[in-house]
mmCIF file of the N, C-alpha and C atoms, coordinates in Angstrom:
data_MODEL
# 
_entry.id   MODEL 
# 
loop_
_atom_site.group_PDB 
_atom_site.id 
_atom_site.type_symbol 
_atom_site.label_atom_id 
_atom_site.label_alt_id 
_atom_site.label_comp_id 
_atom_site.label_asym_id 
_atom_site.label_entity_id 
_atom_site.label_seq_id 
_atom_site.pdbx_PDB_ins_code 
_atom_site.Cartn_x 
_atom_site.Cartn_y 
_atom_site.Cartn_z 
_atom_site.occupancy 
_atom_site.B_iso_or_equiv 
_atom_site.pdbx_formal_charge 
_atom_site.auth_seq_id 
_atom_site.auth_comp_id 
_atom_site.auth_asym_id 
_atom_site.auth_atom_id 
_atom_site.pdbx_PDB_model_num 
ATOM 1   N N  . UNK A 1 1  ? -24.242 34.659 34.484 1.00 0.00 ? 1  UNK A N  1 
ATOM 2   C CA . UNK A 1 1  ? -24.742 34.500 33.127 1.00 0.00 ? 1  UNK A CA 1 
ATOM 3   C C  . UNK A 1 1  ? -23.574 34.586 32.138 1.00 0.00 ? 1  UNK A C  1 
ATOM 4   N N  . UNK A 1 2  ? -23.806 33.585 30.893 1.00 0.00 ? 2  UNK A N  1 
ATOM 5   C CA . UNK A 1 2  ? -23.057 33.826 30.106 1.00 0.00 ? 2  UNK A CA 1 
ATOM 6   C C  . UNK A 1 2  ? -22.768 34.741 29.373 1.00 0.00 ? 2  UNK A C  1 
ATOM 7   N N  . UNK A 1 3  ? -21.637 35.142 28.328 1.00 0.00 ? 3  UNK A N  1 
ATOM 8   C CA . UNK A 1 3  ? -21.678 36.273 27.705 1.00 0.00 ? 3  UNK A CA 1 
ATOM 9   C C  . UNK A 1 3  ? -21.598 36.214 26.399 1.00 0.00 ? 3  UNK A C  1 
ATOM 10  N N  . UNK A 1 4  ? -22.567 36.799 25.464 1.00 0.00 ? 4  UNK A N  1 
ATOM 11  C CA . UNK A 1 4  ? -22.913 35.746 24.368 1.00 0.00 ? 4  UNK A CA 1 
ATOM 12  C C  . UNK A 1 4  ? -21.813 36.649 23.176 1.00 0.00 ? 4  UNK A C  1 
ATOM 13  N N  . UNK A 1 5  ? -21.787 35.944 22.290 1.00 0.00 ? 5  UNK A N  1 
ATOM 14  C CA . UNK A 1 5  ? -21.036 36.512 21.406 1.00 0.00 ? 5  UNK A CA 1 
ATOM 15  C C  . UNK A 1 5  ? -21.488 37.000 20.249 1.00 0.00 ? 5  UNK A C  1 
ATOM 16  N N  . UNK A 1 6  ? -21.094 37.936 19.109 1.00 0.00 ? 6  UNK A N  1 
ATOM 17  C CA . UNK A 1 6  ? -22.052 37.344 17.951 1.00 0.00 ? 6  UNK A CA 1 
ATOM 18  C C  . UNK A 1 6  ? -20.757 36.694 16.928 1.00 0.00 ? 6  UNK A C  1 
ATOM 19  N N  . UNK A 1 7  ? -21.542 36.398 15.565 1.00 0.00 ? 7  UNK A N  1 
ATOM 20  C CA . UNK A 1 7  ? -21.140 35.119 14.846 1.00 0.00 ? 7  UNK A CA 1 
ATOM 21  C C  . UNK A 1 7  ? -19.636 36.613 14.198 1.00 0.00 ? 7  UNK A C  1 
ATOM 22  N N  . UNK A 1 8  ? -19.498 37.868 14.288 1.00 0.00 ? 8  UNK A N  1 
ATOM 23  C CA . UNK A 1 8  ? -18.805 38.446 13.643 1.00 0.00 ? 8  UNK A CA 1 
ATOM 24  C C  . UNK A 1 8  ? -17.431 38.568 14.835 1.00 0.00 ? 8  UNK A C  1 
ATOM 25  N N  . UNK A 1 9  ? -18.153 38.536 16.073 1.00 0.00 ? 9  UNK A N  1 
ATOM 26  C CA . UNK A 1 9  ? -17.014 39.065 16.974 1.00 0.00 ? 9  UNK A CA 1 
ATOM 27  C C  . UNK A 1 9  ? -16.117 37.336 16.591 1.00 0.00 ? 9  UNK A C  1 
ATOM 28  N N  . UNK A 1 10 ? -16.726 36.241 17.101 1.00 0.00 ? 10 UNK A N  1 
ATOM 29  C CA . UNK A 1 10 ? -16.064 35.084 17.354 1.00 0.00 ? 10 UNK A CA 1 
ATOM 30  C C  . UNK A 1 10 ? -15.258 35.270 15.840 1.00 0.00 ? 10 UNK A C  1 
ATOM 31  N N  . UNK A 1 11 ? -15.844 35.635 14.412 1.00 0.00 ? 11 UNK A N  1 
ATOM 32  C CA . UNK A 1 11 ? -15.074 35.492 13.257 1.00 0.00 ? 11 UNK A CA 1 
ATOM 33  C C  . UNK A 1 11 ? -13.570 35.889 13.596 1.00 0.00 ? 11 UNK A C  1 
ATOM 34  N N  . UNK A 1 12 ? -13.588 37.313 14.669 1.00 0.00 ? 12 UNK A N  1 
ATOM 35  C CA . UNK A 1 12 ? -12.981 38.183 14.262 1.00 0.00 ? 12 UNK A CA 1 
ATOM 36  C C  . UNK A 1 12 ? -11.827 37.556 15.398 1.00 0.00 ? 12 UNK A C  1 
ATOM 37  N N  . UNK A 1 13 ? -12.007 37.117 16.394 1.00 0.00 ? 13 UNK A N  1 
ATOM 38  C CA . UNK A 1 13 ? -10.899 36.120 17.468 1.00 0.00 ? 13 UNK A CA 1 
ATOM 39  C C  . UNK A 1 13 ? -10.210 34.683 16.713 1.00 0.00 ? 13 UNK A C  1 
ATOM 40  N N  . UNK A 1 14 ? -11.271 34.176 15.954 1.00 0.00 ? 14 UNK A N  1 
ATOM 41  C CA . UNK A 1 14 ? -10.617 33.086 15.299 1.00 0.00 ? 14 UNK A CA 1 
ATOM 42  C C  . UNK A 1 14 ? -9.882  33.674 13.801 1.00 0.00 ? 14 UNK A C  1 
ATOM 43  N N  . UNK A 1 15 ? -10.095 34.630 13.701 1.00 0.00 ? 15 UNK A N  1 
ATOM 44  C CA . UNK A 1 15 ? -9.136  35.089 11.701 1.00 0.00 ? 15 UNK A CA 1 
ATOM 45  C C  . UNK A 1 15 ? -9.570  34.743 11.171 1.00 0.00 ? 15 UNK A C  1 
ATOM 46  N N  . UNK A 1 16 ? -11.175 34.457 11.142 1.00 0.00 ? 16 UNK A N  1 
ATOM 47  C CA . UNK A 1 16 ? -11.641 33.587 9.904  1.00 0.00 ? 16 UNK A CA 1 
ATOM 48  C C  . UNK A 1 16 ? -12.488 34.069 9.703  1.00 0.00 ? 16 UNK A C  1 
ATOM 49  N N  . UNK A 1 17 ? -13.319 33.961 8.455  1.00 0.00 ? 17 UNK A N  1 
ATOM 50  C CA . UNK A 1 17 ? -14.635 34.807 7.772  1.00 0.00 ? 17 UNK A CA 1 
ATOM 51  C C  . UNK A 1 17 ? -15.976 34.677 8.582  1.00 0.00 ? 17 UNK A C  1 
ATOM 52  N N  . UNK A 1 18 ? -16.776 35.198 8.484  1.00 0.00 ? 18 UNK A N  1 
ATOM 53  C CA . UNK A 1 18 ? -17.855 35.239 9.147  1.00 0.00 ? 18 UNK A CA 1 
ATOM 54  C C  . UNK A 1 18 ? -18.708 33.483 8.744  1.00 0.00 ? 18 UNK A C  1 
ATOM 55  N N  . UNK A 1 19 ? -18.550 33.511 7.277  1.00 0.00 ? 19 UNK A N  1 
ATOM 56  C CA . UNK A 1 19 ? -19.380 32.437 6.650  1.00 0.00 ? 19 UNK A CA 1 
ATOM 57  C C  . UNK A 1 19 ? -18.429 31.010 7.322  1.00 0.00 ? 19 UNK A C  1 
ATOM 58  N N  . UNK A 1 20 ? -17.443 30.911 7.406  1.00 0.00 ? 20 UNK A N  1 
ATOM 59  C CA . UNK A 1 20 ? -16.835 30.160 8.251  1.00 0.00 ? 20 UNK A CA 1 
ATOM 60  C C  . UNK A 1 20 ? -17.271 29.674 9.720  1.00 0.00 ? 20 UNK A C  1 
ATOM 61  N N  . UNK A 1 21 ? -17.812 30.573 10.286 1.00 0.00 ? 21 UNK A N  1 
ATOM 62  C CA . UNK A 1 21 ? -18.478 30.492 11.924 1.00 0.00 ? 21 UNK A CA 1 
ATOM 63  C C  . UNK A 1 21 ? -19.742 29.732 11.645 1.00 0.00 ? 21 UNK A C  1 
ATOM 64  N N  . UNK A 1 22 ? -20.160 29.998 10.593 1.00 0.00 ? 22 UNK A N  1 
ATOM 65  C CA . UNK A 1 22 ? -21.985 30.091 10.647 1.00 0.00 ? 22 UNK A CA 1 
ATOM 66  C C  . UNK A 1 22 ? -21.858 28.647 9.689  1.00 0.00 ? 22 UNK A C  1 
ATOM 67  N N  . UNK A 1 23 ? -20.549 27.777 9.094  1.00 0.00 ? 23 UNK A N  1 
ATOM 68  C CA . UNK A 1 23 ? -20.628 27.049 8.406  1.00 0.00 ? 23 UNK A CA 1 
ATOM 69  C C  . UNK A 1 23 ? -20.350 25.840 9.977  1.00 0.00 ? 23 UNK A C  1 
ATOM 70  N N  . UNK A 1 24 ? -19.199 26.218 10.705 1.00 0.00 ? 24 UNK A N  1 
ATOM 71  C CA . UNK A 1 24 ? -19.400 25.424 11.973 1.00 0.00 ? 24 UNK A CA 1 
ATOM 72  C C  . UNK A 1 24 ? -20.395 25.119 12.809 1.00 0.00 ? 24 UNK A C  1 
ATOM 73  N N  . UNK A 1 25 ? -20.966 26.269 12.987 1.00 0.00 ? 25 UNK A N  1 
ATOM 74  C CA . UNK A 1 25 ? -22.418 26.172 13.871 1.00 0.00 ? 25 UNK A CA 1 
ATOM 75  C C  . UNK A 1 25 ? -23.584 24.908 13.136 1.00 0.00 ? 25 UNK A C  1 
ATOM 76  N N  . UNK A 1 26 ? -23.648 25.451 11.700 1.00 0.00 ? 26 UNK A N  1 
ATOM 77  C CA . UNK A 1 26 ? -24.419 24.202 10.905 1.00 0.00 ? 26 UNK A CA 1 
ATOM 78  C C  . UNK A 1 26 ? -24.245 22.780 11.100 1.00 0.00 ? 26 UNK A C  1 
ATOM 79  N N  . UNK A 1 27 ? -23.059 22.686 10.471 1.00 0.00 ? 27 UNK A N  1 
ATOM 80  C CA . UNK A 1 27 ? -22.298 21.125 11.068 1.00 0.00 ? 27 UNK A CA 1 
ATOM 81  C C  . UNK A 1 27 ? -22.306 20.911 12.619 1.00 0.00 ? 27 UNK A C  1 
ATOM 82  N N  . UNK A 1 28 ? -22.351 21.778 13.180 1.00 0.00 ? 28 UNK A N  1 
ATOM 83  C CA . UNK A 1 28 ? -22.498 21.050 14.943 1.00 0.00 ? 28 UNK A CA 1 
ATOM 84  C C  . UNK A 1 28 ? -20.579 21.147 15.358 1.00 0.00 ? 28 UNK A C  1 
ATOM 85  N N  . UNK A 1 29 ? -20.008 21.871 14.908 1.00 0.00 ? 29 UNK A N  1 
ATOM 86  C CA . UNK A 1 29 ? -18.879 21.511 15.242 1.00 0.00 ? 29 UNK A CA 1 
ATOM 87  C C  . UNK A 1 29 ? -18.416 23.056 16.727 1.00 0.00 ? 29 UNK A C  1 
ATOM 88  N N  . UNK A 1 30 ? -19.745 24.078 16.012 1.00 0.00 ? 30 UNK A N  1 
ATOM 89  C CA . UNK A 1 30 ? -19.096 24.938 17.043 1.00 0.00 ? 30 UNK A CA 1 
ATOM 90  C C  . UNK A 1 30 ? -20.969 25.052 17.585 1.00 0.00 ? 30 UNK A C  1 
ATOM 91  N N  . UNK A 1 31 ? -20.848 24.930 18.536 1.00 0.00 ? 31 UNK A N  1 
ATOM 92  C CA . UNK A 1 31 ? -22.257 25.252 19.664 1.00 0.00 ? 31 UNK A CA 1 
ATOM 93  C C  . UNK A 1 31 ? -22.545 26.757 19.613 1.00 0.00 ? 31 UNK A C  1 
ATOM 94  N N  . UNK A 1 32 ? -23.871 26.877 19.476 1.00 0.00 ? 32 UNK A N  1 
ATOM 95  C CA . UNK A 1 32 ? -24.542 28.490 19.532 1.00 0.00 ? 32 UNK A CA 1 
ATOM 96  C C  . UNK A 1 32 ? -25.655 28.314 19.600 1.00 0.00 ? 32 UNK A C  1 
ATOM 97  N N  . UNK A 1 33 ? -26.111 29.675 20.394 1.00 0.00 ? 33 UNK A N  1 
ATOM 98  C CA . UNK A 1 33 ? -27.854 29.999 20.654 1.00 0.00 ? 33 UNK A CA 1 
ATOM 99  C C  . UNK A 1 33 ? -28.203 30.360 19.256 1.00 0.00 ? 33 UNK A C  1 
ATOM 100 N N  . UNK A 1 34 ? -29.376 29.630 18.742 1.00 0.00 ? 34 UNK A N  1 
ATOM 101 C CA . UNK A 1 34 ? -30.375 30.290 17.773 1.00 0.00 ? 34 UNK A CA 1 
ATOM 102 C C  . UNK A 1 34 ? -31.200 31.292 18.402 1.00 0.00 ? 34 UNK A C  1 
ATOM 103 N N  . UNK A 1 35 ? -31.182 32.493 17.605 1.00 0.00 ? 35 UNK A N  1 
ATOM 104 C CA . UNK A 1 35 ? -32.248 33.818 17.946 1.00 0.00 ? 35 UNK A CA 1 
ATOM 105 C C  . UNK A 1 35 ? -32.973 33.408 17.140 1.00 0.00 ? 35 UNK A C  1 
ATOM 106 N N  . UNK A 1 36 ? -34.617 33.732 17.638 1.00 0.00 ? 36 UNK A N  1 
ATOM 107 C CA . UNK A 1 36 ? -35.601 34.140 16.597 1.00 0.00 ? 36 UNK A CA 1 
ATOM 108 C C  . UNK A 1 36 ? -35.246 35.054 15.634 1.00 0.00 ? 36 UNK A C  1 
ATOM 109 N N  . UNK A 1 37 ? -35.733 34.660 14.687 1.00 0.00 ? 37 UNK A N  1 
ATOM 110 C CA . UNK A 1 37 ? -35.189 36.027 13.321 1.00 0.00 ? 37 UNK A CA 1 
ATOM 111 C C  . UNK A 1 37 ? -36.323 36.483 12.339 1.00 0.00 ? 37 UNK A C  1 
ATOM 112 N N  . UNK A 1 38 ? -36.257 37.771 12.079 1.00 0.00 ? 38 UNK A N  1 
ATOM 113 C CA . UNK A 1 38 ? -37.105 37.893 10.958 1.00 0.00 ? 38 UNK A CA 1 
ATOM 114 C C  . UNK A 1 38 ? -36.577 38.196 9.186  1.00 0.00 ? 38 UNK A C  1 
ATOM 115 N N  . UNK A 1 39 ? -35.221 38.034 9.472  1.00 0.00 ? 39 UNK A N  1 
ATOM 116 C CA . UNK A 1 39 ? -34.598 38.170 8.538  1.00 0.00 ? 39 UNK A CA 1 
ATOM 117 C C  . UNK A 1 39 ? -34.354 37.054 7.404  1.00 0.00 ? 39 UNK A C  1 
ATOM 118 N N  . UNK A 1 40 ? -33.941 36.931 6.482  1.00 0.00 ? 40 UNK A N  1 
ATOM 119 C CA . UNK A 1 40 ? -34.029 35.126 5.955  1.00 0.00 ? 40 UNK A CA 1 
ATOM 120 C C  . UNK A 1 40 ? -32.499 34.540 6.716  1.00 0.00 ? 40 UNK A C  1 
ATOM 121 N N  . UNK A 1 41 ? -31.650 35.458 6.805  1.00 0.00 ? 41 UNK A N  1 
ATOM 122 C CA . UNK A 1 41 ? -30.613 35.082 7.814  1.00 0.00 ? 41 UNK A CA 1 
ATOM 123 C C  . UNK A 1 41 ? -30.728 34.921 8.942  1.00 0.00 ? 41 UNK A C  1 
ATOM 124 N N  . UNK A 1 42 ? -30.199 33.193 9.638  1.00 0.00 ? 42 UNK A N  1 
ATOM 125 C CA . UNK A 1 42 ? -30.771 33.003 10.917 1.00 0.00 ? 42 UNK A CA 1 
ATOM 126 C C  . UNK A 1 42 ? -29.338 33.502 11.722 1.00 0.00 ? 42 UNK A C  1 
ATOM 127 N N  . UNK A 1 43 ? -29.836 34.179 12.990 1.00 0.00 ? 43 UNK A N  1 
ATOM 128 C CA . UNK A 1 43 ? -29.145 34.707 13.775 1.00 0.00 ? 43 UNK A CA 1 
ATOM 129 C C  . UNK A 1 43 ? -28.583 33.488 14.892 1.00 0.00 ? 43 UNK A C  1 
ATOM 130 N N  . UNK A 1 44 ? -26.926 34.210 14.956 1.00 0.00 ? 44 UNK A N  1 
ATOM 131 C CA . UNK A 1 44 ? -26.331 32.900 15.817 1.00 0.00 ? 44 UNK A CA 1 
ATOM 132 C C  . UNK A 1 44 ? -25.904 33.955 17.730 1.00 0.00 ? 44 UNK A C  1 
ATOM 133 N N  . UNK A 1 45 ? -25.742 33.746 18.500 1.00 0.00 ? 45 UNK A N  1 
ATOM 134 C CA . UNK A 1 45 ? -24.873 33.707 19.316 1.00 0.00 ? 45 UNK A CA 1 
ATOM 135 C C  . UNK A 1 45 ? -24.483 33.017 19.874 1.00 0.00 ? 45 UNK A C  1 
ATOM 136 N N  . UNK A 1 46 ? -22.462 32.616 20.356 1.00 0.00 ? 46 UNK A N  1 
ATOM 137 C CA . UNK A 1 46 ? -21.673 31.472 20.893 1.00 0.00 ? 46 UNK A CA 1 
ATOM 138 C C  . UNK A 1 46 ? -21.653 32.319 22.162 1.00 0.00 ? 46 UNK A C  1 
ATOM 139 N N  . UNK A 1 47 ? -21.604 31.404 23.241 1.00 0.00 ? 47 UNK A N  1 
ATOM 140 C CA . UNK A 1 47 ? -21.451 31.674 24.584 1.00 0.00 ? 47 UNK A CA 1 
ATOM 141 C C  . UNK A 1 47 ? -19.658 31.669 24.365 1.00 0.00 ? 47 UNK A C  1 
ATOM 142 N N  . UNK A 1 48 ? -19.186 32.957 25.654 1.00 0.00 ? 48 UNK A N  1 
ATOM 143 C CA . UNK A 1 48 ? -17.853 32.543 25.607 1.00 0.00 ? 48 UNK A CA 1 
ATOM 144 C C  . UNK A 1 48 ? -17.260 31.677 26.145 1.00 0.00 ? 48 UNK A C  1 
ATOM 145 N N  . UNK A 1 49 ? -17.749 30.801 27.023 1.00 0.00 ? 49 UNK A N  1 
ATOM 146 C CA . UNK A 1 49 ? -17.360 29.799 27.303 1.00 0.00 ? 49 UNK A CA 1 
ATOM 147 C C  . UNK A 1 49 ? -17.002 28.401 26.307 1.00 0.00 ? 49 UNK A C  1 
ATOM 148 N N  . UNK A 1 50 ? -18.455 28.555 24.989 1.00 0.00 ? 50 UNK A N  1 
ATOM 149 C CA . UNK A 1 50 ? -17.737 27.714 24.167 1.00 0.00 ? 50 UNK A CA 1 
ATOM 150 C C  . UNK A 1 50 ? -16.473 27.925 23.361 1.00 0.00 ? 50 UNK A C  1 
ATOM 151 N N  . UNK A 1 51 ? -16.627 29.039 23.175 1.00 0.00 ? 51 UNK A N  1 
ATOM 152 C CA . UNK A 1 51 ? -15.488 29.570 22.660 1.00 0.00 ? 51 UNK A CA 1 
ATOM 153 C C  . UNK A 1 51 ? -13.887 29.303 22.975 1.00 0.00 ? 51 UNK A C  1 
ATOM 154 N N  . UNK A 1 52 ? -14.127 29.462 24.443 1.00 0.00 ? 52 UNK A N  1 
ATOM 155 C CA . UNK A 1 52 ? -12.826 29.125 24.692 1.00 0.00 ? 52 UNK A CA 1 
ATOM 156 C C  . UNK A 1 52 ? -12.346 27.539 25.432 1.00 0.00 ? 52 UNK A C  1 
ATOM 157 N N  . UNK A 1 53 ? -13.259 26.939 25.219 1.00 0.00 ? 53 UNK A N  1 
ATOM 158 C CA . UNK A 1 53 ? -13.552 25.617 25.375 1.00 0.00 ? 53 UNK A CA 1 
ATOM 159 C C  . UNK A 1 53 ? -12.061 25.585 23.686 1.00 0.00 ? 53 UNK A C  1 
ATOM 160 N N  . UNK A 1 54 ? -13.050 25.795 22.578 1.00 0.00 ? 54 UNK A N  1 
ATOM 161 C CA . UNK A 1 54 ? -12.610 25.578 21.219 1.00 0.00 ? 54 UNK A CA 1 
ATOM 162 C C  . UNK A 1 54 ? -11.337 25.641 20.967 1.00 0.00 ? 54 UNK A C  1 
ATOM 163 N N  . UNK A 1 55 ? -10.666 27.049 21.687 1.00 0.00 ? 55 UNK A N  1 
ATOM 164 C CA . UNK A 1 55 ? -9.038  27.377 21.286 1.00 0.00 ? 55 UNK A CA 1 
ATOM 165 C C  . UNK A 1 55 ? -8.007  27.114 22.373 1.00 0.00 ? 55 UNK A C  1 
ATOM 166 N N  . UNK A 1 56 ? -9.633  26.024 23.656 1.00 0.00 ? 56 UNK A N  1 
ATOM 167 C CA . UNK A 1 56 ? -8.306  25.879 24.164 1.00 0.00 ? 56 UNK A CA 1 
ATOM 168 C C  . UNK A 1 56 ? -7.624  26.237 25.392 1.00 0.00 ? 56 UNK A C  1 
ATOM 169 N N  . UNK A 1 57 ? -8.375  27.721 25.804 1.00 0.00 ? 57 UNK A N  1 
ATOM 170 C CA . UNK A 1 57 ? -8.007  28.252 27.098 1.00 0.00 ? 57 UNK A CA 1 
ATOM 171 C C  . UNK A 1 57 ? -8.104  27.616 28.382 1.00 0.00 ? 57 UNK A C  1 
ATOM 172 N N  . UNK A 1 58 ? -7.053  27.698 28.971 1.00 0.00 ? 58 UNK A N  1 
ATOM 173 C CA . UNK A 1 58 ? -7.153  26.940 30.248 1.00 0.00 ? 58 UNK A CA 1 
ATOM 174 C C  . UNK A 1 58 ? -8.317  27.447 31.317 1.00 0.00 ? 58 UNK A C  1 
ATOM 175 N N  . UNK A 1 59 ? -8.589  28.617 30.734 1.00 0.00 ? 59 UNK A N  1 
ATOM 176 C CA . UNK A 1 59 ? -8.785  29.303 32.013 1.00 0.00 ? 59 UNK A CA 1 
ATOM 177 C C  . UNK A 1 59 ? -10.542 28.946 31.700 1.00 0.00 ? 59 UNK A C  1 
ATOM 178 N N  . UNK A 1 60 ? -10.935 28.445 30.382 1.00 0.00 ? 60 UNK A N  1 
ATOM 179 C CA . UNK A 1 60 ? -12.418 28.067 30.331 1.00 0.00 ? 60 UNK A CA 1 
ATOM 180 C C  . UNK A 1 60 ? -12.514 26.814 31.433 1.00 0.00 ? 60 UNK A C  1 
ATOM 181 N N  . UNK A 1 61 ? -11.588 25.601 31.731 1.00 0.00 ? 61 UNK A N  1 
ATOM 182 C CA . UNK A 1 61 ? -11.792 24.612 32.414 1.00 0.00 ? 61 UNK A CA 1 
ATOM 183 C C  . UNK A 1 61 ? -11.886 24.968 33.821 1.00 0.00 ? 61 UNK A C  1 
ATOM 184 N N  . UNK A 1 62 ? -11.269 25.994 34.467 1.00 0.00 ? 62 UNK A N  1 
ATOM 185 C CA . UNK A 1 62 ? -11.481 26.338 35.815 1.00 0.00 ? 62 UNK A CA 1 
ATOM 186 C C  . UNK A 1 62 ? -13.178 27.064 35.789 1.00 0.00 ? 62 UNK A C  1 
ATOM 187 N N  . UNK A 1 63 ? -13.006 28.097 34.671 1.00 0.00 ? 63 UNK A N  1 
ATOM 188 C CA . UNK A 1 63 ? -14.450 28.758 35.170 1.00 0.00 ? 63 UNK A CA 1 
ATOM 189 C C  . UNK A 1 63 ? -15.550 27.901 35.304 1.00 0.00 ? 63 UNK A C  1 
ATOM 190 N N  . UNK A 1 64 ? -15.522 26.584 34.467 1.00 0.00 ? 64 UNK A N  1 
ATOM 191 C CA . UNK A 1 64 ? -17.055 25.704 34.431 1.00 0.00 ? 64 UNK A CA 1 
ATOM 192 C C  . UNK A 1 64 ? -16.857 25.021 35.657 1.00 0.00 ? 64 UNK A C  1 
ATOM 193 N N  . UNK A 1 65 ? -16.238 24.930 36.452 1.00 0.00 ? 65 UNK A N  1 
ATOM 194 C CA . UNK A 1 65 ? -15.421 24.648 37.786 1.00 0.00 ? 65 UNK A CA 1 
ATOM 195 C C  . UNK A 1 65 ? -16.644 25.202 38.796 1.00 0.00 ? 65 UNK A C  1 
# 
């Protein structure tokens, strides 16, 4: 199973703001699970695999292997 991330941890690997993650996910540029939410904020989690698909890691192309 994958290991999901949330939208603050991935902020916090890429150096970039939270509203930044959640502005990618919108546009389709970064892939994430929608949670049900009861909040008016919709909840994201990125698998780490996309993640490191994104920056790049070699070592994401062996694991989907």
């Amino acid at each position: 199973m994958s290991e999901l991330l949330t939208v603050s941890e991935v902020a916090q690997i890429l150096r970039v703001d939270d509203t930044t993650v959640r502005r990618w996910v919108k546009q389709g540029a970064l892939e994430a699970v929608i949670l049900p939410h009861v909040n008016e904020r919709q909840a994201y989690r990125i698998k780490r695999e996309t993640l490191n698909r994104v920056i790049g890691d070699p070592s994401a192309a062996s694991a989907a292997e």
